[in-house]
C-alpha positions as CSV (number, residue, x, y, z in Angstrom):
1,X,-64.8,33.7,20.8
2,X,-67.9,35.7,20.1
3,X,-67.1,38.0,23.1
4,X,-63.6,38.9,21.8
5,X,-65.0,39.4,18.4
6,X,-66.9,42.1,19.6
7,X,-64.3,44.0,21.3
8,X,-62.6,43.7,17.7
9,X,-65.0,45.1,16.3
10,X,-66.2,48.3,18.5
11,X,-62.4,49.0,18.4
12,X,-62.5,49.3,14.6
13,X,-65.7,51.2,14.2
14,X,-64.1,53.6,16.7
15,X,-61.2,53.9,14.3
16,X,-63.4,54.8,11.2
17,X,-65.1,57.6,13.2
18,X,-62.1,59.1,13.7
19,X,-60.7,58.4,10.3
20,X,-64.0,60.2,8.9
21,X,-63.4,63.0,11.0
22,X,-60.7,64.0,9.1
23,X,-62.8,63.8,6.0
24,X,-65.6,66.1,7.3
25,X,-64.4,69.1,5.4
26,X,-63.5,67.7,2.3
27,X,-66.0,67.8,-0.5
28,X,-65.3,64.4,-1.7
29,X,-67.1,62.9,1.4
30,X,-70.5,62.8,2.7
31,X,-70.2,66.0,5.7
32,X,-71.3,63.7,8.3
33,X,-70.8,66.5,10.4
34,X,-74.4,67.4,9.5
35,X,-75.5,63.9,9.5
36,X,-78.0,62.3,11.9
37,X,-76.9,60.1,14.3
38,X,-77.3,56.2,13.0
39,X,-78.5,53.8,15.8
40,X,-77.4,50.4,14.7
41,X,-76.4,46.6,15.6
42,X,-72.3,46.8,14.4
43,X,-72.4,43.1,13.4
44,X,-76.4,42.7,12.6
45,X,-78.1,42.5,9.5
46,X,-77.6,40.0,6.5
47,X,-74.4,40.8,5.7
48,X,-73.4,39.3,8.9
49,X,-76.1,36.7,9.4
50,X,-73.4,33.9,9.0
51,X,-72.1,35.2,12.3
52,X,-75.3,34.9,13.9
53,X,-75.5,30.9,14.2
54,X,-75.2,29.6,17.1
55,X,-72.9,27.4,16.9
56,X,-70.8,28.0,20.7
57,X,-70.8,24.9,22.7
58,X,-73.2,24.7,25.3
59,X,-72.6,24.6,29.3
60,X,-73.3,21.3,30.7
61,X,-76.4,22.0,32.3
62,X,-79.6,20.1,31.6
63,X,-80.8,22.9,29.2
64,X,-77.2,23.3,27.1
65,X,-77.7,27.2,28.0
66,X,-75.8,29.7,25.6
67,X,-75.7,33.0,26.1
68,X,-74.8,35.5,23.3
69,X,-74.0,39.2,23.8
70,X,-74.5,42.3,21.2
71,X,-74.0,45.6,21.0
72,X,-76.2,47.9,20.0
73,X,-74.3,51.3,18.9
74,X,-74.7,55.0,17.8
75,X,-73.0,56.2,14.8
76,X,-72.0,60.2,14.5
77,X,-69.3,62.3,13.9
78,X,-68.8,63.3,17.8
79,X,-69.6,61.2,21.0
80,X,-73.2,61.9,22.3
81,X,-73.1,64.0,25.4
82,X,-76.5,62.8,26.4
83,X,-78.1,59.5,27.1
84,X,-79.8,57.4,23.6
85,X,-82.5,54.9,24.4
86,X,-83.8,52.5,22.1
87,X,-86.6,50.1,21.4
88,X,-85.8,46.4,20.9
89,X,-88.4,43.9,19.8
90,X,-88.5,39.9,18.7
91,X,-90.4,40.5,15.2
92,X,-91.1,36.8,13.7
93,X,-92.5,37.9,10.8
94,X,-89.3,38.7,9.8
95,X,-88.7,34.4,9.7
96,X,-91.4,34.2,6.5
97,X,-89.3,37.3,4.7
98,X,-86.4,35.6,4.8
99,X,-87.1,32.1,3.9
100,X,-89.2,33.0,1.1
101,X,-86.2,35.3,-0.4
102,X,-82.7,34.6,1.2
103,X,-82.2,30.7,2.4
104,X,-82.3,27.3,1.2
105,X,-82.5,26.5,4.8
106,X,-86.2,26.6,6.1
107,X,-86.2,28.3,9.5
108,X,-89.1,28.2,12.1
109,X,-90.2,29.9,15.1
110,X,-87.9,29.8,18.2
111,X,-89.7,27.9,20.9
112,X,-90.7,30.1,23.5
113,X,-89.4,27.8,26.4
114,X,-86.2,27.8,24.2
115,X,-84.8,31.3,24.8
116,X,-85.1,34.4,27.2
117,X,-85.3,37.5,26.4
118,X,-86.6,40.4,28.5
119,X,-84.9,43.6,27.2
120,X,-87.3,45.9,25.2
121,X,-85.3,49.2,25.8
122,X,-81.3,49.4,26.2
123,X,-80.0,52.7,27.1
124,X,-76.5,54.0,25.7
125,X,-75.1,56.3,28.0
126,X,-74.1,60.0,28.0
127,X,-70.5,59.9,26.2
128,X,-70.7,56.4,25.0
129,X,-71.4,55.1,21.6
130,X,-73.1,51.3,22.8
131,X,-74.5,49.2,25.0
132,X,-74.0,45.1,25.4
133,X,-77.3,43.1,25.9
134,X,-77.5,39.8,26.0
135,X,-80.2,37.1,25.2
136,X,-80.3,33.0,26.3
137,X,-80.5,29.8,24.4
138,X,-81.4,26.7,25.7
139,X,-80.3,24.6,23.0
140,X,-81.0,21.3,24.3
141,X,-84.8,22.1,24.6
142,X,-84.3,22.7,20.9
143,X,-84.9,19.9,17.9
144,X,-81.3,19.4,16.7
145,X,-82.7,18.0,13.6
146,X,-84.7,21.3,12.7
147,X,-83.6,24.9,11.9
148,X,-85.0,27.9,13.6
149,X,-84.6,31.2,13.9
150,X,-85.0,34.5,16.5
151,X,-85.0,38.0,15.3
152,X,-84.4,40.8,17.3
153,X,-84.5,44.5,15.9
154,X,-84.1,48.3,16.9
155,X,-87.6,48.7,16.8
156,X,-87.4,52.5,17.3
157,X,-84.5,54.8,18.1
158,X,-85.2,58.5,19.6
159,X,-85.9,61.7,17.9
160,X,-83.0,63.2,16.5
161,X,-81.7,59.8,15.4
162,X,-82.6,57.1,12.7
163,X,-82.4,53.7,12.1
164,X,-79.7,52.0,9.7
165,X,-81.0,50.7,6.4
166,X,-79.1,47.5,6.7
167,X,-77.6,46.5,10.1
168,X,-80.8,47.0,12.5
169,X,-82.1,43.2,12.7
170,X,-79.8,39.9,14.3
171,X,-81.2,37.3,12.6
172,X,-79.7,34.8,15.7
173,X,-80.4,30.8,14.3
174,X,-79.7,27.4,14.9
175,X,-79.7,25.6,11.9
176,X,-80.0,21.7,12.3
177,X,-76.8,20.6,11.5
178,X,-75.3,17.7,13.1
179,X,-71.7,18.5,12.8
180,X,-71.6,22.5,13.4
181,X,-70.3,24.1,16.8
182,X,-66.8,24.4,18.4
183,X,-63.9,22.4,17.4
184,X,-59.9,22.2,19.1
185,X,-57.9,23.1,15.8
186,X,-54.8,20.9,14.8
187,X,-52.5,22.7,12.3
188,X,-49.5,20.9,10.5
189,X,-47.3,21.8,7.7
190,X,-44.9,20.5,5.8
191,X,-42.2,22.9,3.6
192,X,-42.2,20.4,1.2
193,X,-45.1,19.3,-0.6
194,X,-44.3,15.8,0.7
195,X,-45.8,14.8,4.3
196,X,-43.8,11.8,5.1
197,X,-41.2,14.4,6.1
198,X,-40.7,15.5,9.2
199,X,-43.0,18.4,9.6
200,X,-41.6,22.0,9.7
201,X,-44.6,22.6,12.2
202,X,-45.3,19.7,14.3
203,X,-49.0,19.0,15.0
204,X,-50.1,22.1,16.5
205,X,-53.2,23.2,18.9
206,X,-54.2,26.4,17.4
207,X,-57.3,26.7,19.6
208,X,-61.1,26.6,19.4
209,X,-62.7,27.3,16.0
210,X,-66.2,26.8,14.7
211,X,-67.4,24.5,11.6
212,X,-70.2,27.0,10.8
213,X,-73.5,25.4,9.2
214,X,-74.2,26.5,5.9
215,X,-77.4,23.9,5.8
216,X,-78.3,20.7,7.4
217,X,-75.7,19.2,5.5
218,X,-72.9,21.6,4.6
219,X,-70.4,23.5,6.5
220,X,-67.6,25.4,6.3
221,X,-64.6,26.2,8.1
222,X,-61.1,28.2,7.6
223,X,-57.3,26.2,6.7
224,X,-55.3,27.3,9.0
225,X,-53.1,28.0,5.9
226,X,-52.1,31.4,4.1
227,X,-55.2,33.5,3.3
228,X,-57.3,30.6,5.3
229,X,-59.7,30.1,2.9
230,X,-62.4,27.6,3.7
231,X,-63.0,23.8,3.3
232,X,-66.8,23.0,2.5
233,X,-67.6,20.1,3.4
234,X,-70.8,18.0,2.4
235,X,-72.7,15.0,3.3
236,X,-76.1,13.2,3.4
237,X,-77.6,11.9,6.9
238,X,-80.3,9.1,6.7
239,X,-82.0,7.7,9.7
240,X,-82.5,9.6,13.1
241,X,-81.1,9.8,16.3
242,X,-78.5,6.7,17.3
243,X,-79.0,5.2,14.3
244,X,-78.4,8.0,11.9
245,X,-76.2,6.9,9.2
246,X,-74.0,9.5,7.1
247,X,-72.3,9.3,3.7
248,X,-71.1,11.2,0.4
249,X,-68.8,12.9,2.7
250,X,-66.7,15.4,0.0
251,X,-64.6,18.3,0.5
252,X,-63.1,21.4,-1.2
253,X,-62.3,24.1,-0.6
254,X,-65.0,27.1,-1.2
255,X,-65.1,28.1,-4.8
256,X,-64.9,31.7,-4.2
257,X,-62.5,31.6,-1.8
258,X,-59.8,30.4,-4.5
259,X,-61.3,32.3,-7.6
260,X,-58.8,33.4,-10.2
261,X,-58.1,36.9,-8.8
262,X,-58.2,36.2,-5.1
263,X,-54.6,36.7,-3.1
264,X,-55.1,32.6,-3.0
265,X,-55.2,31.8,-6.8
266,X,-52.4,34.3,-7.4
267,X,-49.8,32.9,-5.2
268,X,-50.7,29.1,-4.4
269,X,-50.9,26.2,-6.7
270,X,-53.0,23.6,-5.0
271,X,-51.3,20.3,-6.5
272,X,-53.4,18.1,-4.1
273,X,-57.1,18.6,-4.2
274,X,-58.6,18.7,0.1
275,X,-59.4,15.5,1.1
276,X,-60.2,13.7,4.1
277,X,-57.5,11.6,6.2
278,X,-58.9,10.1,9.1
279,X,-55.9,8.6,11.7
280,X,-57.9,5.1,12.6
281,X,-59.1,4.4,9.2
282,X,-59.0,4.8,5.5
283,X,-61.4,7.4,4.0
284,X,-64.2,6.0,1.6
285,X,-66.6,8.2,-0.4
286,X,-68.8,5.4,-0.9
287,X,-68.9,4.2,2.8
288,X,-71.7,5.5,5.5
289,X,-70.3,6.3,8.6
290,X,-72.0,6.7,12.4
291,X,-71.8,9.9,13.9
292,X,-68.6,9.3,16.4
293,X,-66.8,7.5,12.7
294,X,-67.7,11.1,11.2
295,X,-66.1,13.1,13.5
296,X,-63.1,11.2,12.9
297,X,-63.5,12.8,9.3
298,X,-62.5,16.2,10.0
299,X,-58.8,15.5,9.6
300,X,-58.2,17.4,5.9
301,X,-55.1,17.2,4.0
302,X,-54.0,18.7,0.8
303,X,-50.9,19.6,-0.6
304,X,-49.5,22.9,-2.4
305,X,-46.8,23.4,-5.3
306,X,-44.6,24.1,-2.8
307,X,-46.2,22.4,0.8
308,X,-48.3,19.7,2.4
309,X,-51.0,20.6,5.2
310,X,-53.4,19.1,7.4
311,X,-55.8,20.6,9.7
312,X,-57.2,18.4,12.2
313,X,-60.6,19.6,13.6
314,X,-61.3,17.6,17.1
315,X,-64.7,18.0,18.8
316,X,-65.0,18.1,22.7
């Protein structure tokens, strides 16, 4: 998933170069023409740091290895005719500046027998505008109760080029989250906001998705409905290991997400409020649950002015 994401998103930035080359002229617009080349990470910094959990399930070797690929990229108005190396760099101070101003979760150090990663200079070719590195988790060596963190940066870029302001850090994390990683998505719908129906979209495998950790006890993941906007969901764990117990389960869907204003709140009255629907038993806010009964959870259902819909998340 991550993989294709990046294709995405190369193909795009490609796009707004040429789009801005049109522009270069006009004295509305910044003449990047003269501009200096920006080295950057196209989906690094804090504006992307939700995308930089990892949250992929692991292979099935005794260390749970993930491996995660970037890019890093040039920005300018033409494609470089000669060869851009840059300087990477693991910088863990940069762990203390964020918790102390960005996160209510509490991040620590990366173990180092948790993660490789050898490449401190990536070179972009002549004619190219990135390069894909790569850098390995071991997530089973990790504590799955606790949250950590590894940030990698363009250290230094060449002469002739500088460093972007915002998108020069991947703040890559695992927060401790017992729920978060890949799910198989279910989608049904009803054209009537009455599921007893028969459904005008049978139960449906959509594919993989992720339930993306917002803390240790808060994720979020897209409807497959409309504008997808996003279920949080909540709970409190007590206990550890087998014998964690979990309870206040809630769900809604994320506030902002459904704002007055948003394409959501001006065409979809939600009648139905989210709310879980297990298939082996009935939901209770005020029960605890074991970890294999919580899973069973993530069956959400919630009906529309003019629709019923449930999206079934299933873990592997």
């Amino acid at each position: 998933m991550k993989k294709r994401l990046y294709f995405i998103t190369t193909v795009l930035a490609a796009a707004s170069v040429l789009s801005l080359s049109s522009c270069l002229k006009d004295s509305r617009y910044v003449n990047f023409a003269q501009s200096t080349p920006i080295v950057n990470f196209p989906l690094g910094g804090l504006v992307n740091f939700g995308s930089d959990a990892i949250t992929e399930t692991p292979d099935t070797d005794a260390n749970g290895t993930i491996v995660r690929q970037f890019a890093v990229d040039i920005a300018s108005s033409s494609i470089p005719t000669k060869a851009t190396t840059v300087t990477l760099a693991i910088d863990n101070s940069l762990i203390g500046a964020y918790n102390s101003t960005e996160s209510s979760v509490v991040y620590e150090q990366m173990p180092a027998n948790a993660f490789v990663f050898n490449t401190t200079s990536v070179t972009i070719p002549a004619g190219k505008r990135t390069a894909v590195v790569s850098v390995t988790f071991y997530k089973n060596l990790l504590d799955p109760t606790k949250s950590y963190m590894l940030p990698i940066k363009i250290a230094a870029a060449p002469s002739g080029t500088q460093l972007s302001g915002n998108l020069n850090i991947h703040y890559f994390h695992f927060i401790g989250n017992d729920f978060a990683g890949a799910y198989e998505e279910f989608y049904t719908r009803w054209n009537s906001p009455d599921s007893t129906t028969v459904p005008s979209t049978p139960r449906t495998d959509v594919g993989t998705t992720t339930l993306l950790p917002v803390t240790p006890n808060e994720l979020n993941v897209s409807t497959g409905y409309y504008v997808q906007p996003r279920y949080d969901i909540t709970f409190t764990k007590s206990g550890t290991g087998a014998g964690a117990m979990y309870s206040n389960w809630a769900v809604q869907f994320v506030p902002a997400d459904v704002a007055s204003g948003t394409t959501w709140a001006a065409n979809i009255t939600v009648t139905t409020a989210p709310k879980f629907r297990p298939l082996k038993f009935t939901f209770d806010p005020n029960a605890s649950y074991t970890y294999a009964q919580s899973l069973q959870l993530f069956r959400i259902y919630f009906q529309t002015a003019s629709r019923a819909i449930i999206d079934e998340y299933v873990h592997p």
